[in-house]
SEDO-41393 format. One line per 10 residues: for each residue x, y, z of N, C-alpha, C, CB. Coordinates in pm, 1 decimal, always signed. Glycine has a CB too. Layout:
// SEDO-41393
X/Y/Z/X/Y/Z/X/Y/Z/X/Y/Z  ...
// end
This chain:
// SEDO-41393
-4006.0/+4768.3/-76.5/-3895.0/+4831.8/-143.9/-3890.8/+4976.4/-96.5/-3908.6/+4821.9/-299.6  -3750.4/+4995.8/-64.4/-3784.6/+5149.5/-10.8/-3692.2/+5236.0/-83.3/-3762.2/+5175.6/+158.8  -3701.3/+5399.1/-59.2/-3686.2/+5463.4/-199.5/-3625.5/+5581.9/-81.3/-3851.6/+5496.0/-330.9  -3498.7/+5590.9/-183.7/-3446.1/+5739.9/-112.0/-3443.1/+5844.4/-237.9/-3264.9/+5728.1/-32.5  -3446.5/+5927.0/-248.8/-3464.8/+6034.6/-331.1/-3397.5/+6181.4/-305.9/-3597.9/+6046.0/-333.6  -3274.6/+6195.4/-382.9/-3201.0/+6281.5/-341.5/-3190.4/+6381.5/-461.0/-3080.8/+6222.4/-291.1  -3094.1/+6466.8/-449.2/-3040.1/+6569.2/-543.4/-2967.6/+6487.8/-650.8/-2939.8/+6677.5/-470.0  -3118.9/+6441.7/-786.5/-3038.5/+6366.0/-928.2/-2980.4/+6228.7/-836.4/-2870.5/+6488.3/-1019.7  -3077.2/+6175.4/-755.1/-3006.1/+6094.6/-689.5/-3153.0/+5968.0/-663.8/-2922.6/+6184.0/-544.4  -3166.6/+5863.1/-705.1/-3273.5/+5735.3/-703.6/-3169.2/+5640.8/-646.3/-3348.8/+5677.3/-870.3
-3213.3/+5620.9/-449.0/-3153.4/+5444.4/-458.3/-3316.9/+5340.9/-384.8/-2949.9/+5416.8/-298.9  -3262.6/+5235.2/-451.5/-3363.5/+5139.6/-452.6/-3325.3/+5034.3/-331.6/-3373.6/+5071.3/-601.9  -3378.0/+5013.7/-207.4/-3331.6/+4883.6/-100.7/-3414.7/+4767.7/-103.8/-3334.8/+4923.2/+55.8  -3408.1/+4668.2/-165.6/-3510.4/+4571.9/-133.5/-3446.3/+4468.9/-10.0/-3553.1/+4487.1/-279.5  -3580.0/+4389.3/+27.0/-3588.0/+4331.5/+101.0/-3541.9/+4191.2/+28.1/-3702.5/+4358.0/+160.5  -3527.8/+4056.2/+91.4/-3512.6/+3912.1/+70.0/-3646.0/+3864.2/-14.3/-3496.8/+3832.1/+219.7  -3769.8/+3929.8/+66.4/-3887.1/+3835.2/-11.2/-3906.6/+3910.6/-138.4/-4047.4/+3818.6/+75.8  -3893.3/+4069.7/-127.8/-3954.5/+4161.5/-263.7/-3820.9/+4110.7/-369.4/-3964.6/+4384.7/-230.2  -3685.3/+4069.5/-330.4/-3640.1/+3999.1/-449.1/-3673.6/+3870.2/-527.6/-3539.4/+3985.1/-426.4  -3705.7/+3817.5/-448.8/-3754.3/+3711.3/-445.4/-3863.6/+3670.3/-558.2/-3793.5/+3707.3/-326.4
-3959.8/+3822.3/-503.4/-4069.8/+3811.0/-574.0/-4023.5/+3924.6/-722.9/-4213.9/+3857.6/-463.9  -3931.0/+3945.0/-768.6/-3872.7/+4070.1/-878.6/-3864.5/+3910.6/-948.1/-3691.2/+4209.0/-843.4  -3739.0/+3844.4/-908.2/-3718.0/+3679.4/-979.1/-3852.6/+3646.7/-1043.8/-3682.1/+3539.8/-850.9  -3974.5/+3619.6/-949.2/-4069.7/+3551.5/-1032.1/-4127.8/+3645.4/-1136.9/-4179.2/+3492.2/-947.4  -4159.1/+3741.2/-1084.9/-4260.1/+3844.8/-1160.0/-4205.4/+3943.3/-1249.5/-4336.2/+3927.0/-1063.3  -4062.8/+3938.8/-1222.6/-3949.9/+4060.1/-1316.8/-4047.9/+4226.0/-1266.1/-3959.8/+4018.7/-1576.2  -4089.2/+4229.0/-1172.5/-4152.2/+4333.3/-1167.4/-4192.8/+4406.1/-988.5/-4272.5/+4288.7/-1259.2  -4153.5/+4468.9/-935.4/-4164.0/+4510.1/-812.5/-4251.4/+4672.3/-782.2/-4013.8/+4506.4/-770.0  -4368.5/+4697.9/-738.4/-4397.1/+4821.6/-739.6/-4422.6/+4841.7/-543.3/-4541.2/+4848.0/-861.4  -4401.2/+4987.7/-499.3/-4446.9/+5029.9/-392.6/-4521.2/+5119.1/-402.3/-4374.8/+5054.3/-321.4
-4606.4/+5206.4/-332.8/-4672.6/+5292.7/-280.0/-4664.4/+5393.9/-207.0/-4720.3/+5256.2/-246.3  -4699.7/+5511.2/-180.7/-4757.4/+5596.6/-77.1/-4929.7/+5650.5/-146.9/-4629.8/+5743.4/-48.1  -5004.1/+5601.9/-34.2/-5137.9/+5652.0/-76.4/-5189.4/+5802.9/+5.5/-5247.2/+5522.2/-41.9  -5203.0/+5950.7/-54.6/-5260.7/+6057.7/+36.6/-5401.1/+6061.7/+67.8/-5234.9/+6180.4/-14.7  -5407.4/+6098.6/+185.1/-5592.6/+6128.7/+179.5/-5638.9/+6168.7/+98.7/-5659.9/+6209.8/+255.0  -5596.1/+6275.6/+18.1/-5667.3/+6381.5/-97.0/-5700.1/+6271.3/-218.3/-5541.2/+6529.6/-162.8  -5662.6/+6144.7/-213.6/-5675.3/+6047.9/-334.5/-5512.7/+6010.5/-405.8/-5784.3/+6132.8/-459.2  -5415.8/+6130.2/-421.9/-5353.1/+6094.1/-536.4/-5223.1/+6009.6/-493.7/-5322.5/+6221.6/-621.0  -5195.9/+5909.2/-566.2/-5060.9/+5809.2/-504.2/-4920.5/+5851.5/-601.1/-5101.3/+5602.7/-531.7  -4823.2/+5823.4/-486.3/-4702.3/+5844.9/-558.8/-4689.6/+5688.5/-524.9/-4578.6/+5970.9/-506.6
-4593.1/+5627.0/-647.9/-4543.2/+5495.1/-656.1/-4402.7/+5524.2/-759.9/-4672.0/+5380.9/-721.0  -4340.6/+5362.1/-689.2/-4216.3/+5363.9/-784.6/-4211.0/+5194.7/-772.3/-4054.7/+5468.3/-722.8  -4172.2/+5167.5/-906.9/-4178.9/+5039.9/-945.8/-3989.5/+5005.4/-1005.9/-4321.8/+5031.4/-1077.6  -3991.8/+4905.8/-983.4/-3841.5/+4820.2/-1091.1/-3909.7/+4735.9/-1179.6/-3710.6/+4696.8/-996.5  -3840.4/+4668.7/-1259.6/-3903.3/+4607.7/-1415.0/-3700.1/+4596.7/-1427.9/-4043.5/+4767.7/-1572.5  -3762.3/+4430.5/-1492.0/-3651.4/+4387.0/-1567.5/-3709.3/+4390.5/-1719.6/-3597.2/+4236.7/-1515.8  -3597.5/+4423.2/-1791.8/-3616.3/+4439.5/-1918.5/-3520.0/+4309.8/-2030.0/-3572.8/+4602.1/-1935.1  -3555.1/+4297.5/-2110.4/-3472.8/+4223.3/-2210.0/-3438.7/+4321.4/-2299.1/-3539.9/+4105.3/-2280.2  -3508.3/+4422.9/-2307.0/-3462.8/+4494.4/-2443.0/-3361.3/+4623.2/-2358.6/-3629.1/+4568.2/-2557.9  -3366.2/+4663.3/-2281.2/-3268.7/+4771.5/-2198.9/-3140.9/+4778.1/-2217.9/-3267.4/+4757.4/-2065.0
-3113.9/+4852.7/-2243.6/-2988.7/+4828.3/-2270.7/-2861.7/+4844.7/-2189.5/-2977.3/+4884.9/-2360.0  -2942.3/+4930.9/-2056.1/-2853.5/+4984.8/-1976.5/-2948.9/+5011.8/-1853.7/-2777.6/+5108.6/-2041.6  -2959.8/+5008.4/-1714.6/-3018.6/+5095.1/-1655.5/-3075.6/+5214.1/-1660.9/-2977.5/+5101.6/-1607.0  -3204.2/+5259.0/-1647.4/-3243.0/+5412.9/-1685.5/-3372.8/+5399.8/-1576.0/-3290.0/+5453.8/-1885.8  -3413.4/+5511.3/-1577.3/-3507.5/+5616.0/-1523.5/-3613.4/+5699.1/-1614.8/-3421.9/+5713.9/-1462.6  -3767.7/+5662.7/-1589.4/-3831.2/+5726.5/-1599.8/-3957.1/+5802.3/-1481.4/-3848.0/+5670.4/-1688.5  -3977.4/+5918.1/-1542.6/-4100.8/+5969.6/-1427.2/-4256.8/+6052.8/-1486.7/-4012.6/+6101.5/-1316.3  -4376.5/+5987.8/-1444.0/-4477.0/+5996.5/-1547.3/-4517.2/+6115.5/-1450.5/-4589.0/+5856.2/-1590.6  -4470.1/+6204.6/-1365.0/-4578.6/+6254.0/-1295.8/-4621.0/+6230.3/-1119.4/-4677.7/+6200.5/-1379.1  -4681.4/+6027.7/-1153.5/-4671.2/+6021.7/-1038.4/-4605.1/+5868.4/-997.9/-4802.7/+6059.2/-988.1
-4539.6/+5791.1/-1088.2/-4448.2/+5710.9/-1051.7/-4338.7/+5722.7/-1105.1/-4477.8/+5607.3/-1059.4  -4238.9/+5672.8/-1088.0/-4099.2/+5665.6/-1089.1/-4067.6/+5484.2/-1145.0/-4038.1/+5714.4/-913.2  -4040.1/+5473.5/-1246.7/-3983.8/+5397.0/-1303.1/-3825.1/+5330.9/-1300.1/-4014.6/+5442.3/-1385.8  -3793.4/+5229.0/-1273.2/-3636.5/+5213.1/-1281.3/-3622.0/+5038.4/-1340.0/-3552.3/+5245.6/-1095.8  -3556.6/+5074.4/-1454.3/-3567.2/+4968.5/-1583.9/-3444.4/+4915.5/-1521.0/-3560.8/+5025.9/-1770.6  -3388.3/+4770.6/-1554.2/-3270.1/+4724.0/-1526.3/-3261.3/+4612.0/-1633.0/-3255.0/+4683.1/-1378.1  -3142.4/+4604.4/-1718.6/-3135.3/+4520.1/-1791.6/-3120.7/+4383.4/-1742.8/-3057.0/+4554.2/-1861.1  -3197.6/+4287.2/-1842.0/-3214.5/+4145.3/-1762.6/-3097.7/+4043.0/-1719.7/-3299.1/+4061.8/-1847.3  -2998.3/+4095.8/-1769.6/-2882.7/+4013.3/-1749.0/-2817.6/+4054.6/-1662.2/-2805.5/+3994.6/-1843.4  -2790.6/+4204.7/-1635.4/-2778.8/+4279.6/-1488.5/-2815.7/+4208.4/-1359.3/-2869.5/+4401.2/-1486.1
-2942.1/+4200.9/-1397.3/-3015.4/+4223.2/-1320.9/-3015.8/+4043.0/-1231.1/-3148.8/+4295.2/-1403.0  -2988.8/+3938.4/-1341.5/-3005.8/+3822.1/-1319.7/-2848.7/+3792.4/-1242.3/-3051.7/+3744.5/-1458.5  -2720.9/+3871.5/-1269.4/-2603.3/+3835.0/-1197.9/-2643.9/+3879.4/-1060.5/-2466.8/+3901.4/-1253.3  -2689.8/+4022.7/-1049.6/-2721.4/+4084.1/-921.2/-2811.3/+3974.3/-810.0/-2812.7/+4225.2/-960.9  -2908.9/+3954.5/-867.8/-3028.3/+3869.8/-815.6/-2953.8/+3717.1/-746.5/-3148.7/+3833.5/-966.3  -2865.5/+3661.8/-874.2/-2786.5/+3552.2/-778.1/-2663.5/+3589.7/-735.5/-2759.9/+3420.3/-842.3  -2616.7/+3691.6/-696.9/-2470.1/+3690.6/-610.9/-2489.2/+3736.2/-483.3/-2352.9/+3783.9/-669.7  -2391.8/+3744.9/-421.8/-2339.9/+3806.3/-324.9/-2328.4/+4011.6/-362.8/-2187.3/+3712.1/-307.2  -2314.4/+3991.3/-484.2/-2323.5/+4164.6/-473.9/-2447.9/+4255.4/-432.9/-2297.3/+4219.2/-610.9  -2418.8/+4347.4/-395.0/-2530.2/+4422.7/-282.4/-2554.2/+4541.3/-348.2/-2473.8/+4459.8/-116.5
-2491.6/+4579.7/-443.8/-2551.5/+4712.0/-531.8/-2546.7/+4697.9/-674.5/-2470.8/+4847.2/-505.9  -2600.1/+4763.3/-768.7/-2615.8/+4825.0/-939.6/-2644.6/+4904.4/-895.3/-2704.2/+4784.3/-1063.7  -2534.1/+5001.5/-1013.7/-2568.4/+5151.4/-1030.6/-2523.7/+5203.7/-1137.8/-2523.6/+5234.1/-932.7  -2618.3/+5281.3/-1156.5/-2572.3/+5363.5/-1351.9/-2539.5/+5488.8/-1314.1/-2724.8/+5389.9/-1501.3  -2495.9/+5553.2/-1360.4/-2524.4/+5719.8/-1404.3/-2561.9/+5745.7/-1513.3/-2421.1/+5808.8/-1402.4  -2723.6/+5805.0/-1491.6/-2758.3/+5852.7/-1661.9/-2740.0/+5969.4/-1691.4/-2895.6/+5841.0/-1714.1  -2701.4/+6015.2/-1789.6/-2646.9/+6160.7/-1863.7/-2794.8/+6204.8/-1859.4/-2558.6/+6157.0/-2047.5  -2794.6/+6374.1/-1780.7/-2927.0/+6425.9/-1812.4/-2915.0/+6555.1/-1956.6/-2989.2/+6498.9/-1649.2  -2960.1/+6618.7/-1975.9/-3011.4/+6700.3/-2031.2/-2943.1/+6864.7/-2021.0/-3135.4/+6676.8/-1986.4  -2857.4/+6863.0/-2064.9/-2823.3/+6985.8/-2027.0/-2696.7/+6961.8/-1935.3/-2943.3/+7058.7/-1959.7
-2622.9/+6862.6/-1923.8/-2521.7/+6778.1/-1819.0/-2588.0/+6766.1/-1697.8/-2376.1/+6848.4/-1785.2  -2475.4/+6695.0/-1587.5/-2474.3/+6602.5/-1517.7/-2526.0/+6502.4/-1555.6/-2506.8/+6624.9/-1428.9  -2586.9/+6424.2/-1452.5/-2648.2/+6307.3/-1451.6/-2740.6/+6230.9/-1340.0/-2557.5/+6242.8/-1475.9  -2820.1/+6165.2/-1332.7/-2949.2/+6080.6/-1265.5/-2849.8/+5967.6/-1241.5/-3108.6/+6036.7/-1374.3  -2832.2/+5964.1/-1090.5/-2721.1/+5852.4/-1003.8/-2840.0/+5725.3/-953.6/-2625.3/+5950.1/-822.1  -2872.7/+5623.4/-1047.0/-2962.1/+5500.0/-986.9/-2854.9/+5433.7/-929.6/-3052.8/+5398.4/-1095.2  -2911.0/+5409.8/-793.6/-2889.3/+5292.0/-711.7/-2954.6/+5170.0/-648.7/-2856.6/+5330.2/-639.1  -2958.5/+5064.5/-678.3/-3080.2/+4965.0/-636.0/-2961.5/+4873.2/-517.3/-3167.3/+4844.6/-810.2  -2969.5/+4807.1/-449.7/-2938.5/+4765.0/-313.7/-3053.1/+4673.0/-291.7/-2926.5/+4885.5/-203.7  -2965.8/+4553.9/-239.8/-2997.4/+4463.7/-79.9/-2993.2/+4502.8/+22.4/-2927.3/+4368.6/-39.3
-3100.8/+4539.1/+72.1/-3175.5/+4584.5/+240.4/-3052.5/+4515.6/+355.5/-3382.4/+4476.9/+276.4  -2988.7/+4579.8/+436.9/-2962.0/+4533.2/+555.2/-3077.3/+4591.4/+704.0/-2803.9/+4577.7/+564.3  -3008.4/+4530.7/+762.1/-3090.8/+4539.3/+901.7/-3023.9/+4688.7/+931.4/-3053.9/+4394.7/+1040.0  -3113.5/+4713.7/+1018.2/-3100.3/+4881.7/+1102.9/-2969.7/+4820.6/+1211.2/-3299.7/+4954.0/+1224.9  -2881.0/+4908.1/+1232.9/-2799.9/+4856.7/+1302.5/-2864.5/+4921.1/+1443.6/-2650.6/+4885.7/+1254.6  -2923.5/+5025.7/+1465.7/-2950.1/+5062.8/+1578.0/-3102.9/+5065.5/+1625.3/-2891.0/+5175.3/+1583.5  -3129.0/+4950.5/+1572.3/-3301.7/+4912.0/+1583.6/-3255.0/+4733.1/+1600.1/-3433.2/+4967.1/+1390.5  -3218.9/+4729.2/+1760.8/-3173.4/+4574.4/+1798.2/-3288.3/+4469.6/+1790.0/-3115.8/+4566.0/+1955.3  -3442.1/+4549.5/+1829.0/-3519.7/+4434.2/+1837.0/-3603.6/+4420.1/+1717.2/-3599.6/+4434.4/+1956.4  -3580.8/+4457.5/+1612.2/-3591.2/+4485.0/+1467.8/-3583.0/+4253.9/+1389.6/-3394.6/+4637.1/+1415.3
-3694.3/+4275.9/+1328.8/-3686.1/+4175.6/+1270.0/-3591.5/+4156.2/+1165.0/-3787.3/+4156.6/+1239.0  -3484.2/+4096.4/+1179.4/-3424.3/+4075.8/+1087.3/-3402.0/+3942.6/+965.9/-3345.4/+4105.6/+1144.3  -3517.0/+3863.4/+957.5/-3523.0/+3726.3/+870.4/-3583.3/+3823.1/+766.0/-3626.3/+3569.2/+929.0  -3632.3/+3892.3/+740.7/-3624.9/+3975.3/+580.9/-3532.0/+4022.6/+489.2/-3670.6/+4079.4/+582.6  -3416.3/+4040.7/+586.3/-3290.7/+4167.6/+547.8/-3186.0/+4131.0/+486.8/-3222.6/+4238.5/+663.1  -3062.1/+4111.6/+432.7/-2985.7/+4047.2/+399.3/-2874.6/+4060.6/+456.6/-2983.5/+4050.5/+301.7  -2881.0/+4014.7/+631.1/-2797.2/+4010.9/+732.5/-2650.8/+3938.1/+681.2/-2872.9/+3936.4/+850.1  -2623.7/+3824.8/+637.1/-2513.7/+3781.8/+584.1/-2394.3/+3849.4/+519.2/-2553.0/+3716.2/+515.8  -2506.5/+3963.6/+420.1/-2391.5/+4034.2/+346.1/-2402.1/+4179.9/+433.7/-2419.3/+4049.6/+154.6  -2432.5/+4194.7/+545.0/-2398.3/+4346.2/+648.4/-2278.0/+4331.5/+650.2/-2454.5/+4368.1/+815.5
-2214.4/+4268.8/+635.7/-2073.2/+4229.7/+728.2/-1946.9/+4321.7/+606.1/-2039.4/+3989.1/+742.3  -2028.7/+4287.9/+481.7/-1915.1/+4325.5/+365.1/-1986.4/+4478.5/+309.8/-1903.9/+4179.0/+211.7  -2075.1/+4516.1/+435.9/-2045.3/+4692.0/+357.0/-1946.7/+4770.3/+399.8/-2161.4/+4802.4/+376.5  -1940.2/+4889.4/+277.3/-2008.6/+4905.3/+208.8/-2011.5/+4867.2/+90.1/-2019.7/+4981.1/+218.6  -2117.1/+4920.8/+2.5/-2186.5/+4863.5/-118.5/-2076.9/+4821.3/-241.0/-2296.3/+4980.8/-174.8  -2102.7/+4702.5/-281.5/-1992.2/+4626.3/-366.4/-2077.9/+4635.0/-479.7/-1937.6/+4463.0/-320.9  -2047.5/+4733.1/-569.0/-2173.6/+4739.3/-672.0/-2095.6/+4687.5/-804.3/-2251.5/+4914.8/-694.2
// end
């Protein structure tokens, strides 16, 4: 699962198998491990009780809740994005985006039986 991180800005890309494996386990985490010891991670979690998409951050992971019924249309369609805007604190708002992985368009010899080549064709993102 890979993680872009912008200005009030979380999008989420998974791959074919890490959905795959969200379906069985309702639960997806990644990694970066530093030499010095300390890891940053960010995980997804389906929820039943959620009520909405949200965002949390302990420090050193990044949390992104998705309600289970969301989450279960997303998982079987053809659609390639969910996205909330959460109201922060003081205004604006925290823009989550979670996404189906396509292939690199300019990385030809790039494995693409992970990616969700089928739906490249209909970006951009139909959220």
């Amino acid at each position: 699962m890979k993680i872009r991180c912008e200005h009030d800005s979380i999008r989420l890309r998974l791959r074919k198998s890490e959905l795959s494996q969200l379906r069985t386990e309702r639960w997806l985490e990644t990694a970066v491990h530093f030499p010095e010891g300390p890891v940053f991670a960010w995980e997804m979690l389906i929820s039943d009780d959620a009520p909405e998409m949200g965002a949390r951050f302990d420090g050193s992971r990044i949390s992104v809740v998705v309600p289970a019924q969301q989450a279960q249309e997303w998982m079987n369609t053809d659609a390639v994005g969910m996205e909330q805007f959460v109201p922060l604190p003081g205004g604006g708002s925290l823009h989550l985006l979670i996404e189906k992985d396509f292939p690199c368009k300019d990385r030809p010899d790039e494995d693409t039986t992970d990616f969700f080549s089928e739906l490249a064709e209909e970006a951009p993102v139909k959220c």
